[in-house]
N, C-alpha and C positions, 0 to 999 in steps of 0.2 A: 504494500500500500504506500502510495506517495505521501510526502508530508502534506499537500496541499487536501489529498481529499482527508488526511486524519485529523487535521484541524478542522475539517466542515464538520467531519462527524464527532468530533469534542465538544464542539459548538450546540448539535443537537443532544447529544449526551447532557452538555452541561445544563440544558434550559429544562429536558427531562427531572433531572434530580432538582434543580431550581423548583418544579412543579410539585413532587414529592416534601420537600423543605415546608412549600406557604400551605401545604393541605395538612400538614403535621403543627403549621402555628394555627391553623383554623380550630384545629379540633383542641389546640389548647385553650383558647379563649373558648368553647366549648363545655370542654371542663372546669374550666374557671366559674362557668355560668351556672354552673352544675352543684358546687360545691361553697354552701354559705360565709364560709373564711377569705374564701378568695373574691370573693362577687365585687366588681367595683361599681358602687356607691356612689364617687366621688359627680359625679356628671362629666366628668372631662375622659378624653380617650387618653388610654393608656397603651404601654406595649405588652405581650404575651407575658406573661409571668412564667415560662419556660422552667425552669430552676424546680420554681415549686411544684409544678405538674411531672417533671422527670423524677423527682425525687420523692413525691408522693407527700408532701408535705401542706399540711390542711387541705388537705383535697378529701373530695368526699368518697364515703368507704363502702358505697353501695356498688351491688356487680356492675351492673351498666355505666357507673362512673368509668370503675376501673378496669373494665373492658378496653374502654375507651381510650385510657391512659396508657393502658399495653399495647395495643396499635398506633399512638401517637411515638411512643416510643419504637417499635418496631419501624414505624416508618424514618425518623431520624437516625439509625443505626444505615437503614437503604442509603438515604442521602449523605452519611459519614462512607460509607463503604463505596457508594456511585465517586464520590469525589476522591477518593484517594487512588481506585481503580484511572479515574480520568488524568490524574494527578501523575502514577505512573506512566503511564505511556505517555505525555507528554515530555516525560523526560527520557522514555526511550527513545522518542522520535530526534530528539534533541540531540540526545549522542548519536546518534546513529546507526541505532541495535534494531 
């Protein structure tokens, strides 16, 4: 494969796992909404409280929450593993293997 087309297809790889990434913060505001500790209150938008939802921390301990939260993490593990896979071979391409 040429370098030119393994960059195209980085490219679609990359927006791929990009797509996986904002459906994993979807479902964490999600669970936030889900879970009375986390719920914002405040009127103003906030960003994904991520941290608390991966770590399971005031989130609510019903199955369906945490169903929820094992697929949200399952899908962030895809977009850590899509991007390091992407991450490698660009630097195969790079050297020249």
């Amino acid at each position: 494969m040429t370098g030119e087309a393994f960059y195209l297809l980085a490219g679609v790889w990359a927006l791929g796992i990009l797509a996986v990434f904002i459906l994993a913060i979807r479902l964490s505001y999600r669970i936030e909404a889900r879970s009375p500790d986390l719920t914002n209150r405040s009127g103003f938008r906030r960003k994904a409280m991520m941290f608390h939802t991966i770590t399971n921390m005031k989130v609510a301990r019903d199955e369906e929450t945490q169903a929820m939260r094992r697929r949200m993490n399952w899908l962030l593990l895809v977009a850590l593993a899509g991007f390091a896979i992407m991450g490698a071979g660009l630097h195969m391409v790079r050297a020249g293997g």
